[in-house]
N, CA, C and O of each residue as an XYZ file, in Angstrom:
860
protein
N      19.115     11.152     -2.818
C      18.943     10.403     -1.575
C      17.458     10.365     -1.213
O      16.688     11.285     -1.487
N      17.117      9.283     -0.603
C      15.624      8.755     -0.276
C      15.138      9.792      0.666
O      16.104     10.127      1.353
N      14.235     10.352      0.956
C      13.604     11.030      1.850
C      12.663      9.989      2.891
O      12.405      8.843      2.523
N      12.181     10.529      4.242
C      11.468      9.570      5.188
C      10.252     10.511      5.049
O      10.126     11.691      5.375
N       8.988      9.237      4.195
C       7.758      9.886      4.881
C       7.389     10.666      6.083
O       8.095     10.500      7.077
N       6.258     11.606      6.159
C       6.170     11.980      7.852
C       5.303     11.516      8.052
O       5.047     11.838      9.212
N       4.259     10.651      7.558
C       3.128      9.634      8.282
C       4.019      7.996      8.250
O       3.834      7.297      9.246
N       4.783      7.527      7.335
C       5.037      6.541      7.352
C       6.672      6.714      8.227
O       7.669      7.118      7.629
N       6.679      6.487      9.095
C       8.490      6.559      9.407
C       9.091      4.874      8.511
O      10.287      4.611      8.630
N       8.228      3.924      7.725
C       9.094      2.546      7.774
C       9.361      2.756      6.373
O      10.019      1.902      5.778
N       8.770      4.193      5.516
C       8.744      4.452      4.182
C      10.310      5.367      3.969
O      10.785      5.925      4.958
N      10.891      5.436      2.874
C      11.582      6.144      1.939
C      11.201      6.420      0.650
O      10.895      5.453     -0.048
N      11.147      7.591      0.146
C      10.819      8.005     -1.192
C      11.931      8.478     -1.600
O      12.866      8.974     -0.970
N      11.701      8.205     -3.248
C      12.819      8.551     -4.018
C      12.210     10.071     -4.881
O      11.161     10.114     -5.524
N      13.125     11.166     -4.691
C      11.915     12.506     -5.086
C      13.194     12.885     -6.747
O      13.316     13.747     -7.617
N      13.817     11.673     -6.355
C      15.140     12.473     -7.532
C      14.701     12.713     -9.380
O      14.096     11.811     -9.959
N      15.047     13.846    -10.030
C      14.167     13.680    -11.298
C      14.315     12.653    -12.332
O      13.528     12.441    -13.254
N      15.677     11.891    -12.017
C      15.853     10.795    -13.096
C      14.521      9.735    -12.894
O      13.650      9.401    -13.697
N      14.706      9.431    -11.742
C      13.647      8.049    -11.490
C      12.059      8.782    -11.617
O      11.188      8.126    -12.188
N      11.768      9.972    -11.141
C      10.307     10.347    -11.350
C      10.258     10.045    -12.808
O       9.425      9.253    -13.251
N      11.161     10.678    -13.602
C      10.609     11.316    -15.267
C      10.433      9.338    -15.894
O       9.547      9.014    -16.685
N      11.585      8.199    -15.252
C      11.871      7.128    -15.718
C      10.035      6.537    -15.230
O       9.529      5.642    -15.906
N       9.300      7.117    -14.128
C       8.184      6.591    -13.653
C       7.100      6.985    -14.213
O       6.016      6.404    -14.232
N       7.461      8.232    -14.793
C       6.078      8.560    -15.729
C       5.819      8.014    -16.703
O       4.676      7.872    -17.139
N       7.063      7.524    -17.325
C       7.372      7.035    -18.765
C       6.410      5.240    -18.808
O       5.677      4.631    -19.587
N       7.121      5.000    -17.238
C       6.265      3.497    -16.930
C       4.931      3.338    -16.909
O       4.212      2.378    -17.187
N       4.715      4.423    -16.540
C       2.767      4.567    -15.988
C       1.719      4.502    -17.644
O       0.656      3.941    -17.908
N       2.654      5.365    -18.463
C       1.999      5.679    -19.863
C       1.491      3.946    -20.455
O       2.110      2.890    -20.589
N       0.084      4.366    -20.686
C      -0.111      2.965    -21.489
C       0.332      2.549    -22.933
O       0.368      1.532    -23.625
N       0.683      4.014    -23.028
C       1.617      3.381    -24.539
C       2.510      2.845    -24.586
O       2.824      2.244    -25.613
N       3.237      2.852    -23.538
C       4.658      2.251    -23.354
C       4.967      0.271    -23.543
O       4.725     -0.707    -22.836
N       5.374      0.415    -24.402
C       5.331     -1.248    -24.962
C       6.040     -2.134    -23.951
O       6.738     -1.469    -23.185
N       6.063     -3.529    -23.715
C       6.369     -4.090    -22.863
C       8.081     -4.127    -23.169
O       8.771     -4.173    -22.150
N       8.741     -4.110    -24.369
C       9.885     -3.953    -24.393
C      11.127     -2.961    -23.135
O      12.060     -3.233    -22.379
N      10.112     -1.387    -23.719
C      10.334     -0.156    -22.833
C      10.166     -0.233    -21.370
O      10.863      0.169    -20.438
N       9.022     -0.877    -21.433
C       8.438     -0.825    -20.018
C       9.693     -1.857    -19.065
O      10.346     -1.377    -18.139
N       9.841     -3.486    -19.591
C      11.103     -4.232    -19.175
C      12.750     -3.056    -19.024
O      13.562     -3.236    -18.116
N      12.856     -2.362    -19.691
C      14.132     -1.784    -19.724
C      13.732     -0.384    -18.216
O      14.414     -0.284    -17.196
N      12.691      0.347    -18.496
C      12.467      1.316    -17.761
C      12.440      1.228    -16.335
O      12.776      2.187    -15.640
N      11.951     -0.178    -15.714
C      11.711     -1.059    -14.519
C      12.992     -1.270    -13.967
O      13.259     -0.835    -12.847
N      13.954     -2.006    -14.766
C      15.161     -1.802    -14.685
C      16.057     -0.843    -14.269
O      16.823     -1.110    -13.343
N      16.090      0.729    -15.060
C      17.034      1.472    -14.678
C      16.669      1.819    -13.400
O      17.433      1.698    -12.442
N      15.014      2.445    -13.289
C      14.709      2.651    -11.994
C      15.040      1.801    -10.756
O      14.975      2.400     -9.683
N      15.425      0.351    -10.726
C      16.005     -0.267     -9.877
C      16.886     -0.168     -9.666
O      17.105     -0.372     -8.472
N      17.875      0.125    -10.345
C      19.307      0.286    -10.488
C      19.614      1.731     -9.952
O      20.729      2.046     -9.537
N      18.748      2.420     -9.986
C      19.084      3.867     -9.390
C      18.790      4.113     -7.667
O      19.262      4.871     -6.820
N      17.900      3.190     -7.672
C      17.405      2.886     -6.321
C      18.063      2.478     -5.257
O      18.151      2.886     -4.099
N      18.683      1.264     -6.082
C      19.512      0.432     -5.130
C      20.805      1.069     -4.828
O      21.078      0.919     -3.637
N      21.642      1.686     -5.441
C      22.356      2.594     -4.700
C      22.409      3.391     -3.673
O      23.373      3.665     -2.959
N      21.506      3.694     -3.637
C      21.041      4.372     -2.220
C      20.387      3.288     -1.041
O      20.522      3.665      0.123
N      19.783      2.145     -1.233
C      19.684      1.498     -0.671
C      20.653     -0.065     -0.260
O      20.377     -1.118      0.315
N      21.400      0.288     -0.662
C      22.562     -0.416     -0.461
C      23.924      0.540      0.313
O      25.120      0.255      0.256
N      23.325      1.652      0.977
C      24.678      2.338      1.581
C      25.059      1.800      2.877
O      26.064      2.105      3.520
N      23.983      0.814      3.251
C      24.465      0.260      4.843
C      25.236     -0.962      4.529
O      25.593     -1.681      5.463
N      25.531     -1.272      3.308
C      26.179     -2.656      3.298
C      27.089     -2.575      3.892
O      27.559     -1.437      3.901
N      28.001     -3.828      4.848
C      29.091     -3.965      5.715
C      30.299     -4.386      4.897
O      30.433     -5.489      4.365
N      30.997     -3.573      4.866
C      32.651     -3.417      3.934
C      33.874     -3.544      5.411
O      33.696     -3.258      6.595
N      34.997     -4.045      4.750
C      36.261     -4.281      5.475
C      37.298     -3.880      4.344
O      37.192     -3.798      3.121
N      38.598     -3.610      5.448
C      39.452     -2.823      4.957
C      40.493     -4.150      3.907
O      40.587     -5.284      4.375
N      41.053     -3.877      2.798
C      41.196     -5.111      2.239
C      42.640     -4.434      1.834
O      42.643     -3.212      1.980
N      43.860     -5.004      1.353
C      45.387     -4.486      0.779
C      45.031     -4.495     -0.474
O      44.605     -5.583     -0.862
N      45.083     -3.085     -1.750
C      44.808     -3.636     -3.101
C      46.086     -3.435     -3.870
O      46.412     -2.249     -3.920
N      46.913     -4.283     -4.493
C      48.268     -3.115     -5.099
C      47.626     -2.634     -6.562
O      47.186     -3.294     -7.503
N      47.758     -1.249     -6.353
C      47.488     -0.458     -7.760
C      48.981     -0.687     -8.913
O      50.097     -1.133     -8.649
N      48.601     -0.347     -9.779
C      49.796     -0.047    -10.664
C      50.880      0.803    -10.283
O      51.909      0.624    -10.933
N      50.913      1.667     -9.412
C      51.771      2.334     -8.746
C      51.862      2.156     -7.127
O      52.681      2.959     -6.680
N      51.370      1.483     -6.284
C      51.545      0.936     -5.118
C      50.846      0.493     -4.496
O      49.689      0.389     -4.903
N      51.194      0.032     -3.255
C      50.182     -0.750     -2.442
C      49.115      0.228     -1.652
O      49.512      1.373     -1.435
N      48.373      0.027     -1.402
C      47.045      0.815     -0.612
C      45.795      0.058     -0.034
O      45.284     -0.939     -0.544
N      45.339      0.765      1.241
C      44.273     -0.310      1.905
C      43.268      0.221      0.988
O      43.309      1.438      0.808
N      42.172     -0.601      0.235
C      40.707     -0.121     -0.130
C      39.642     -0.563      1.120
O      39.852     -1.094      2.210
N      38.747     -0.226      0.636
C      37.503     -1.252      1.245
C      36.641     -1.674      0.152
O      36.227     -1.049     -0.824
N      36.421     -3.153      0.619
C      35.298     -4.317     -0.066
C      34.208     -4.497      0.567
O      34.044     -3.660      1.455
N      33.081     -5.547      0.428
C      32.167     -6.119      0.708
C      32.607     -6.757      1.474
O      33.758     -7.138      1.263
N      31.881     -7.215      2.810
C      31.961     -8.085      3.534
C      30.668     -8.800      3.848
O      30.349     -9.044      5.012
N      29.965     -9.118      2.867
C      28.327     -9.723      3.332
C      27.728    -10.469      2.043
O      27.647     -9.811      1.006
N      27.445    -11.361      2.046
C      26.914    -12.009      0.644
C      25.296    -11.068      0.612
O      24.531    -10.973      1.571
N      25.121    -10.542     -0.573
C      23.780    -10.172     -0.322
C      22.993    -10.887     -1.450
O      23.576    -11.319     -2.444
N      21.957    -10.974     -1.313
C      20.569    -11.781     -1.704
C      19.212    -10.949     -2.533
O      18.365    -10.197     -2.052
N      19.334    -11.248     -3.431
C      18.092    -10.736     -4.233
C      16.478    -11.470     -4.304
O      16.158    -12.413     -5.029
N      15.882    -10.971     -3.645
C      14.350    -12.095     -3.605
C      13.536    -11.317     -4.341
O      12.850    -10.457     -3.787
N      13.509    -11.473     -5.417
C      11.839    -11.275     -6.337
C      10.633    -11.789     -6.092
O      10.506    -12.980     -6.376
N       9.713    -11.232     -5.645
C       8.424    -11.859     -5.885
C       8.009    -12.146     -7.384
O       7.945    -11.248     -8.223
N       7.726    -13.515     -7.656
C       7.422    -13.825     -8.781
C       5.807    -13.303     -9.037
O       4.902    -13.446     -8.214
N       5.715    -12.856     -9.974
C       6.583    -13.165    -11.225
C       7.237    -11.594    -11.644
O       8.334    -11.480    -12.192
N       6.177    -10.185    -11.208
C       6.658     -9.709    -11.645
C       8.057     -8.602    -11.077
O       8.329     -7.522    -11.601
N       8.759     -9.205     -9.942
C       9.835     -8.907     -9.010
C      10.547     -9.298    -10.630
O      10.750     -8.441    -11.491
N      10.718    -10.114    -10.718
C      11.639    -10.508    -12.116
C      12.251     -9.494    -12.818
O      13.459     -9.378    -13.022
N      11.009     -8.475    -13.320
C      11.621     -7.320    -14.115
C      12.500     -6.306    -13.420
O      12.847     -5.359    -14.126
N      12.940     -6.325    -12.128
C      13.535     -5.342    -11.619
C      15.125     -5.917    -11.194
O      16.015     -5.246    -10.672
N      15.160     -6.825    -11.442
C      16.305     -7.620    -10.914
C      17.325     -7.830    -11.636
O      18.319     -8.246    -11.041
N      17.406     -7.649    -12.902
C      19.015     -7.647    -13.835
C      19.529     -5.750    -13.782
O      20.674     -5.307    -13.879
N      18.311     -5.015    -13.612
C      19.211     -3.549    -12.703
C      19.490     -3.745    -11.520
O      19.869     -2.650    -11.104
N      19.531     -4.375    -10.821
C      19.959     -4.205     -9.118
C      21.424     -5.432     -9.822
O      22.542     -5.495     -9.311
N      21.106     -5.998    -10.668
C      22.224     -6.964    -10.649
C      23.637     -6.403    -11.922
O      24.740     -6.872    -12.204
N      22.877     -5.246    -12.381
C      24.028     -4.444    -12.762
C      24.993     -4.387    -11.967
O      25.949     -5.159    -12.042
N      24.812     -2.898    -10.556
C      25.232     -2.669     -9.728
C      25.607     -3.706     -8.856
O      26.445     -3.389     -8.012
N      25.177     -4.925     -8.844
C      25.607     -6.306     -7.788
C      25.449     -7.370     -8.009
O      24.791     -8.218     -7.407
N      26.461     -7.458     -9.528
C      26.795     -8.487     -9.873
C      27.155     -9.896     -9.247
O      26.825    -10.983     -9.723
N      27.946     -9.669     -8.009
C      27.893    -10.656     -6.933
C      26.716    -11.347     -6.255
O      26.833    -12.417     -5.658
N      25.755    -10.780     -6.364
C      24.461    -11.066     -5.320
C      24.002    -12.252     -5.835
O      24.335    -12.455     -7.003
N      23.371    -13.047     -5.332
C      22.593    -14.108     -5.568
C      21.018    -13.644     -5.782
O      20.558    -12.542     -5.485
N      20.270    -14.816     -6.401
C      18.738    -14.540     -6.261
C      18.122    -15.593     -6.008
O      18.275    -16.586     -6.720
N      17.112    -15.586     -4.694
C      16.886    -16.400     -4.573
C      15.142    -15.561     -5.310
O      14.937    -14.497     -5.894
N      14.128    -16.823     -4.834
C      12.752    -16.532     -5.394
C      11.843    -17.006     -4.992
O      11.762    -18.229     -5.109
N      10.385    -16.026     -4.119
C       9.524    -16.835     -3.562
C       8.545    -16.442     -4.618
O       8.717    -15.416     -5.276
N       7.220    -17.465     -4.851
C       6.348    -16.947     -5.677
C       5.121    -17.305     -4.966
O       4.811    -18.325     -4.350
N       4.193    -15.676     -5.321
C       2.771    -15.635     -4.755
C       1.877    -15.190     -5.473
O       2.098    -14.345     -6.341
N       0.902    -15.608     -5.266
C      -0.123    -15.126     -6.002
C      -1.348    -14.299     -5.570
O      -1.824    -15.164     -4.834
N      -2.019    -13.507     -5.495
C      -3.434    -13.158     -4.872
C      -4.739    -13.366     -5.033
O      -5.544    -12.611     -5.577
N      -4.954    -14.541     -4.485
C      -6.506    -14.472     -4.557
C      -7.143    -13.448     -4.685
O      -7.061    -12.534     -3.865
N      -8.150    -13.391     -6.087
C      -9.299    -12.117     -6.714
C     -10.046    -12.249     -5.497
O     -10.019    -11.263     -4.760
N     -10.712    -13.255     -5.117
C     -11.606    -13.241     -4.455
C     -11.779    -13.056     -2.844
O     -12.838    -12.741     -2.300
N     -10.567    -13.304     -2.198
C     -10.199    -12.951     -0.562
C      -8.808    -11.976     -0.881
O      -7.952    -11.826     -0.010
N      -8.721    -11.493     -1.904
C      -6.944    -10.720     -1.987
C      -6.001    -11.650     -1.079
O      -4.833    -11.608     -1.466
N      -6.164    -12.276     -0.242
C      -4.923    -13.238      0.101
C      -4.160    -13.585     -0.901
O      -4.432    -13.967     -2.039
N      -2.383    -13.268      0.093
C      -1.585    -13.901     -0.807
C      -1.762    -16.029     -0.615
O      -2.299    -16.701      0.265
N      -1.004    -16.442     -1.926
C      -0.625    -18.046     -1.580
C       0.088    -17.719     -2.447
O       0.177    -17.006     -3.446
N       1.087    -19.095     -1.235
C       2.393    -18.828     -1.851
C       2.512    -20.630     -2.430
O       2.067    -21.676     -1.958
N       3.286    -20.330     -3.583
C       3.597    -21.615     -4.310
C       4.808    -21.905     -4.989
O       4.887    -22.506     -6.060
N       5.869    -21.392     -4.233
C       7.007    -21.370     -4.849
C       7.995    -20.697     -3.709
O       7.376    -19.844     -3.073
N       9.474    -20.865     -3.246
C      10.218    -20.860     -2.836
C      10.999    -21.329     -2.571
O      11.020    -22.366     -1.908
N      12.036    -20.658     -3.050
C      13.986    -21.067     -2.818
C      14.695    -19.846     -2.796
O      14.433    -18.794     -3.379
N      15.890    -20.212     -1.831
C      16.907    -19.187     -1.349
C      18.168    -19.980     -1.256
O      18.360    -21.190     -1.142
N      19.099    -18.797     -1.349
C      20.392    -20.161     -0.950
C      20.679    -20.016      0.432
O      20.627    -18.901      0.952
N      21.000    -21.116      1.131
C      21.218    -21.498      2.114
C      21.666    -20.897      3.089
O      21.282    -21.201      4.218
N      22.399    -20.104      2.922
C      23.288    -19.333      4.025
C      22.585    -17.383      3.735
O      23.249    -16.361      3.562
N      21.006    -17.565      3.795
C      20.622    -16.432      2.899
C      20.475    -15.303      3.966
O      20.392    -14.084      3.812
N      20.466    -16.172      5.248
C      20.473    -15.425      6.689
C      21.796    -14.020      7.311
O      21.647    -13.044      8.046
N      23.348    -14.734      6.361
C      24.126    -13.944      6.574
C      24.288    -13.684      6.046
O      25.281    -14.057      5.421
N      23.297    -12.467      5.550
C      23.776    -10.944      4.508
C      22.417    -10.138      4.924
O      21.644    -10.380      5.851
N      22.364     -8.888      3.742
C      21.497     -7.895      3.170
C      20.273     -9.114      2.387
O      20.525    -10.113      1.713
N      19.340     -8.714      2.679
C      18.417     -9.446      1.750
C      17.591     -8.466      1.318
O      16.918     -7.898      2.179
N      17.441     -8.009     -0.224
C      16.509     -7.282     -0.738
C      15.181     -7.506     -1.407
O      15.318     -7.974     -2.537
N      14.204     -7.351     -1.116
C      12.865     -7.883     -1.303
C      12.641     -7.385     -2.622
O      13.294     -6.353     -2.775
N      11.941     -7.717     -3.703
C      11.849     -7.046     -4.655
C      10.578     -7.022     -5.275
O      10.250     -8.169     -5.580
N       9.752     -6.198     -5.578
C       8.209     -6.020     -6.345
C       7.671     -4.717     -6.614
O       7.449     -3.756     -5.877
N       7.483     -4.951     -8.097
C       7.694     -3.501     -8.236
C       6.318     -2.688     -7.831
O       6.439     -1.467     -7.928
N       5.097     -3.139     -7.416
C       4.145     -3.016     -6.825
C       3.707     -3.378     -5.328
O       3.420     -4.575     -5.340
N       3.530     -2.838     -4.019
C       2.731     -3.118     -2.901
C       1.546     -2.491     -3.074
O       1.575     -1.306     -3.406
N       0.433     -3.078     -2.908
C      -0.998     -2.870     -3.079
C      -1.345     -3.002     -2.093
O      -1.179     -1.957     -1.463
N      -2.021     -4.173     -1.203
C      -2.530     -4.539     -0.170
C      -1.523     -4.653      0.867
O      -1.702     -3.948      1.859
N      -0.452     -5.435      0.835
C       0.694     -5.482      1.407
C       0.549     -7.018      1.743
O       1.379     -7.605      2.437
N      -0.313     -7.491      1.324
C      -0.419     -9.216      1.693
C       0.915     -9.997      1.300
O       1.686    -10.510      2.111
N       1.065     -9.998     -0.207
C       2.003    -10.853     -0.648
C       3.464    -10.168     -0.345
O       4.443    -10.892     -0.529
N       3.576     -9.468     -0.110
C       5.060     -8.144      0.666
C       5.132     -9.045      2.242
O       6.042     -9.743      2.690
N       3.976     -8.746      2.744
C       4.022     -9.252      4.246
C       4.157    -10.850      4.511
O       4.580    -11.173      5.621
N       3.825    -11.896      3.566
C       3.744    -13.075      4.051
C       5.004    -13.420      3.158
O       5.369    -14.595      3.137
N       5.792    -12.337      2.311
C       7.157    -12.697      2.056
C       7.917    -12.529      2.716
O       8.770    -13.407      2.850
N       8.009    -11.112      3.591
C       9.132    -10.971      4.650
C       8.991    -11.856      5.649
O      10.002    -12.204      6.259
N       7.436    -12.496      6.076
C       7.789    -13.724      7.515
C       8.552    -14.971      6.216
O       9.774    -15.113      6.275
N       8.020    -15.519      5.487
C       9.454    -16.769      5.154
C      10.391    -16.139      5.059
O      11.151    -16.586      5.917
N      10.737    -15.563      4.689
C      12.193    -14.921      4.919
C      12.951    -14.668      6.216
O      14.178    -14.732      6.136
N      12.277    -14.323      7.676
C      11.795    -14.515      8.826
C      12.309    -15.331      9.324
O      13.240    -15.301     10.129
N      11.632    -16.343      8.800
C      11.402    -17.859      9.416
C      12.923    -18.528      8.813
O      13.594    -19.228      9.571
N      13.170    -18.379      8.060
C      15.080    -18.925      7.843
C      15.966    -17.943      8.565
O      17.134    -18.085      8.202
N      15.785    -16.869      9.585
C      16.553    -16.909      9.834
C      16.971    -14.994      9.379
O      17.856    -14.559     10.116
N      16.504    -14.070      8.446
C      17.080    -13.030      7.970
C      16.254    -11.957      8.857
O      15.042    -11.931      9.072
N      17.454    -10.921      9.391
C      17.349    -10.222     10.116
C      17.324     -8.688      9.342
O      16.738     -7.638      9.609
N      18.136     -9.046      8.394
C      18.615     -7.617      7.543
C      17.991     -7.625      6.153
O      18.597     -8.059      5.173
N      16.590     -7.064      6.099
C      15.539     -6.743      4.806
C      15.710     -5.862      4.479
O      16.531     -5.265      5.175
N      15.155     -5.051      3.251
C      14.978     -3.518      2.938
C      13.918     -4.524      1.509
O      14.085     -5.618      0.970
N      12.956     -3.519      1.384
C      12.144     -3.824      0.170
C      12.181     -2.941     -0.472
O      12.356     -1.848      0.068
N      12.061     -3.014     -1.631
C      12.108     -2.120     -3.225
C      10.841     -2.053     -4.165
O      10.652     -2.941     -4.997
N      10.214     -1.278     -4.059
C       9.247     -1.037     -4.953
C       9.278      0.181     -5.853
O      10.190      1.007     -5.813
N       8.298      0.246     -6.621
C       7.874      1.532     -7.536
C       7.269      1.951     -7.143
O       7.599      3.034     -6.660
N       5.848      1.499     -6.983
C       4.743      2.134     -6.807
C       4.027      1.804     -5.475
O       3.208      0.886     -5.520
N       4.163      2.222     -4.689
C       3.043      2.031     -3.794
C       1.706      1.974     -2.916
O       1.509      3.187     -2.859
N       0.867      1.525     -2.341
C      -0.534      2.387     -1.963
C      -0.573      2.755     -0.275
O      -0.229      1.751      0.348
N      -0.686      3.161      0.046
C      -0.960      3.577      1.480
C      -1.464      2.449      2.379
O      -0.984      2.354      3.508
N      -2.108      1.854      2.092
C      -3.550      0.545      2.391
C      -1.540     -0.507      3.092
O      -1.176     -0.812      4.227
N      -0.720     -0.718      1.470
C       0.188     -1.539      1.767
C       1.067     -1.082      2.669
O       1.637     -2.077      3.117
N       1.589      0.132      3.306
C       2.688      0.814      3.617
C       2.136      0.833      4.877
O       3.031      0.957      5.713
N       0.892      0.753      5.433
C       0.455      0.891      6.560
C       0.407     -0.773      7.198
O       0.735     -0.944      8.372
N       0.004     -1.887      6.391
C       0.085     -3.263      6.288
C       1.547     -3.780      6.526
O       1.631     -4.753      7.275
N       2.689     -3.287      6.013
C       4.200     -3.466      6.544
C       4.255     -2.683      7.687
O       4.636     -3.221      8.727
N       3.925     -1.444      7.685
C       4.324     -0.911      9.036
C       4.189     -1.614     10.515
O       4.913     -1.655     11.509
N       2.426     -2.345     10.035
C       1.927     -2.970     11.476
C       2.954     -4.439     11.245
O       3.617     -4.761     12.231
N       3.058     -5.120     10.256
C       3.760     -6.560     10.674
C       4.718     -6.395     10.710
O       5.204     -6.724     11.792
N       5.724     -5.806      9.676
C       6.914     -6.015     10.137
C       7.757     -4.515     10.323
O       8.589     -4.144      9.494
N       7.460     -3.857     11.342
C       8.150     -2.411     11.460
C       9.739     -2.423     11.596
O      10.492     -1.517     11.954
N       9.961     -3.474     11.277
C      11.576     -3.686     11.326
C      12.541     -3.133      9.879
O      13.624     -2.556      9.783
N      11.319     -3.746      8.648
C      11.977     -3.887      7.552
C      11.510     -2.221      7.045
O      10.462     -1.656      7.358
N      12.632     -1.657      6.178
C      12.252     -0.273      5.605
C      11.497     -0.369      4.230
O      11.689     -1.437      3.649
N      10.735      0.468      3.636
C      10.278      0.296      2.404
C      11.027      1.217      1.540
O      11.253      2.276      2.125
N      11.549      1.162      0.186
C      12.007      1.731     -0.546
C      10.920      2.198     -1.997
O      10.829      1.541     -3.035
N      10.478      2.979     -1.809
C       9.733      3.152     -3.352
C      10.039      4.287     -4.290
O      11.083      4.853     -3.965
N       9.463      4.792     -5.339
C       9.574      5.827     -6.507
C       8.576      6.815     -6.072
O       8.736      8.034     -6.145
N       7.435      6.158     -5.570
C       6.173      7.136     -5.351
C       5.185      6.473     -3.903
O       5.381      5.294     -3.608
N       4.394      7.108     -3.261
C       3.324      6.835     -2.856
C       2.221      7.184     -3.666
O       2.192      8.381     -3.949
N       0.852      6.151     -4.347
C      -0.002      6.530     -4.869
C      -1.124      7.094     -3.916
O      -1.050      7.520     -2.763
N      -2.316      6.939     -4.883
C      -3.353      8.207     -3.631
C      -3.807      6.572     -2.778
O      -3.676      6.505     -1.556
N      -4.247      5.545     -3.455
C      -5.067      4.627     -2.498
C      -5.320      3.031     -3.467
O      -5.015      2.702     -4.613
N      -5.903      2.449     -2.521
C      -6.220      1.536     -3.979
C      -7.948      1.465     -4.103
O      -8.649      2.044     -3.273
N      -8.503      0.722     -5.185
C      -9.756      1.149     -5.860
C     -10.531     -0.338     -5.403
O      -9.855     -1.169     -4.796
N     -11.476     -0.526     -5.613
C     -12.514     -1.428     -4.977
C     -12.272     -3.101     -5.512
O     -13.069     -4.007     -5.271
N     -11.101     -3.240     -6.213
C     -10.053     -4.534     -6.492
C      -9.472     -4.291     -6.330
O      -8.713     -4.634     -7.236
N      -8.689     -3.467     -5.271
C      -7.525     -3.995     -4.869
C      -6.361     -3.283     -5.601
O      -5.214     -3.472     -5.196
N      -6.626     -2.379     -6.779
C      -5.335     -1.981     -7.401
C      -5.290     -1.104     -7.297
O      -6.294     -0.431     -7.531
N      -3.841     -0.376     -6.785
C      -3.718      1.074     -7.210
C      -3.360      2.046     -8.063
O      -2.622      2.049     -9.048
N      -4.338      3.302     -7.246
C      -4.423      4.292     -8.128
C      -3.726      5.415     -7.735
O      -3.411      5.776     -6.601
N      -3.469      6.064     -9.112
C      -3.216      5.731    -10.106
C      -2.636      4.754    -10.933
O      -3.020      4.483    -12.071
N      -1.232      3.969    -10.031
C      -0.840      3.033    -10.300
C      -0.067      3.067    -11.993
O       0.164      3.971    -12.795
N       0.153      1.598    -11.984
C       1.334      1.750    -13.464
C       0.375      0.506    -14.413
O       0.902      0.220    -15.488
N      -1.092     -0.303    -14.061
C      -1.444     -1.161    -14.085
C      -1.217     -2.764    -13.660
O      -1.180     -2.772    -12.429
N      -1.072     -3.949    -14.104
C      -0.390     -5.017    -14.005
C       0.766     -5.132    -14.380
O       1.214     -5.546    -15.449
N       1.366     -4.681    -13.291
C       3.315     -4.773    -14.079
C       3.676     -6.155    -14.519
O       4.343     -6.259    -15.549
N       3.316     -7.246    -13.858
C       3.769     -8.534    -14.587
C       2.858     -8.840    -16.280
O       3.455     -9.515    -17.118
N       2.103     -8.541    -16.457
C       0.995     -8.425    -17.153
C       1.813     -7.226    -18.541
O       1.784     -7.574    -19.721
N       2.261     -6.311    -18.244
C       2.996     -5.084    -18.984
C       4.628     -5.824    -18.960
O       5.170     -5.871    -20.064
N       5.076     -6.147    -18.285
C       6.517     -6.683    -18.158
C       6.500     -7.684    -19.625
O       7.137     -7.372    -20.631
N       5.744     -8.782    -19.528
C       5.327     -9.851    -20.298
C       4.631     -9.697    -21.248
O       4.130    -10.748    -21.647
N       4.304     -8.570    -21.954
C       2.970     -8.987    -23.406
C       1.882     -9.970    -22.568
O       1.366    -10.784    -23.334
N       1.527    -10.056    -21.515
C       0.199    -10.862    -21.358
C      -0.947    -10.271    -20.887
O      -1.759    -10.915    -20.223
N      -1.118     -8.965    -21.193
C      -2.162     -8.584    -20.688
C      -3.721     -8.295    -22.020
O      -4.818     -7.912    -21.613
């Protein structure tokens, strides 16, 4: 189970040894983009269980092979939003566990030169307002492209966020806290800070960049 920062109250850390030992394995630069795609994965998938315990369930009639009995189901369409590109790699583990979910997808990019996010890409399905919507990137750095994803998301209408990361920097966790103190952060780690571009350190490098052979 996630623990609550004591400087960040909008943070959760994951301290459990499967996902640390699965995070060290990510960080290693030897780790080929094959490994690295699969490793991104389980760690999502371990995550989201725990961050999926507030989902809203109703009592449903199921008949077993030996009789009738009330279970409980889902009662909420929930929504997968990746930040493109590299939200991508974390999203067929969360879609293990929630096979039902939809994905929708906004895509941003960061200006080298002002770190601003721009955004150039977005779609959701329609009715994306009534459910769970899970933000997905396996990096917050600055918190720019995190923060100007949760306002479109916002702006249609979604009340019920939680974001999912790996790695995070302080710089970003403090950047969600001030805009949107509503939404919780979910990560693997807090790193120490980020470095004079913008990336953090220690960090796992360019996860879309490592996800993809394009670095």
């Amino acid at each position: 189970m996630p623990v609550t920062h004591d400087h960040f109250k909008n943070l959760q850390l994951f301290i459990h040894p499967l996902i640390q030992d699965k995070l060290a394995r990510a960080r290693d630069t030897g780790t080929p983009p094959s490994q690295f795609r699969k490793i991104l994965n389980e760690i999502a998938g371990l995550m989201t269980y725990e961050v999926c315990r507030e989902l809203r369930t109703r009592p449903a009639i199921v008949e077993t092979p030996i009789s009738k009995m009330e279970g409980t189901v889902l009662d909420e369409p929930i929504t997968l939003v990746p930040i493109l590109r590299a939200g991508i790699g974390m999203t067929d583990g969360i879609l293990a566990l929630l096979p039902e979910a939809r994905v929708g997808h906004i895509g941003l990019y960061r200006n080298e030169e002002t770190l601003d996010p721009v955004e150039y890409y977005a779609k959701f399905p329609p009715d994306v307002a009534d459910g769970l919507v899970l933000l997905i990137d396996p990096m917050l750095a600055t918190g720019g492209s995190a923060s100007a994803a949760l306002t479109q998301l916002k702006k249609r209408g979604c009340d019920r966020i939680r974001m999912i990361c790996l790695v995070a920097a302080p710089e970003g966790v403090a950047r969600l806290e001030e805009d949107h103190p509503d939404v919780m952060l979910f990560v693997a780690a807090l790193d120490e800070k980020l470095n004079e571009k913008g990336y953090i350190v220690p960090g796992l490098g360019d996860a879309g960049d490592r996800l993809f052979g394009t670095q």
